[in-house]
N, C-alpha and C positions, 0 to 999 in steps of 0.2 A: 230444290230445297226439300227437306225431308217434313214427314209428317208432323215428327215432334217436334222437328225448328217451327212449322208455321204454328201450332196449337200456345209452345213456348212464347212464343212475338206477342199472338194476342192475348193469352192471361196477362204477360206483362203491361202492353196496352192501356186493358182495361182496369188492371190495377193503379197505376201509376194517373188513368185520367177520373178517378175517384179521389185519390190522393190529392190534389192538385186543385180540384172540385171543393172541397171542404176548405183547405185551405183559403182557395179566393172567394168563399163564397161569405156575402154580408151576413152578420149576425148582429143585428142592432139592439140594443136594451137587453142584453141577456137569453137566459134560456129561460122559461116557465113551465110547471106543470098546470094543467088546467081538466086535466082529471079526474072526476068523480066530482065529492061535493067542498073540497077544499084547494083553495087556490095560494099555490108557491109559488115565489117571484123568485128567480136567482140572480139581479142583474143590479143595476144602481136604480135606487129608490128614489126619486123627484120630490122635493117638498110640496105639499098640496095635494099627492095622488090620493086618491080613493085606499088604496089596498097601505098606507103606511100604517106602521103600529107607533099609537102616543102614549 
């Protein structure tokens, strides 16, 4: 096998088990920032939590 077939196989690899990785990976309640001194929710909002706006 040549140099750039083996280099070729593994970029492919590891892109493909990144790929794959996000995919099956749990994301529960949304994404948040929690960043500096303000706190954004992007996900579903529960009645009763703390952070809802009334």
């Amino acid at each position: 096998m040549k140099k750039f077939t083996k280099i070729l196989i593994s970029i492919i690899c590891l892109l493909t088990g990144i790929i794959i990785g996000f995919l099956i990976s749990p994301i529960k309640g949304g994404i948040g920032n929690n960043a500096g001194n303000t706190f954004n929710y992007y996900g579903d909002k529960k009645e009763g939590s703390e952070n809802s706006e009334n």
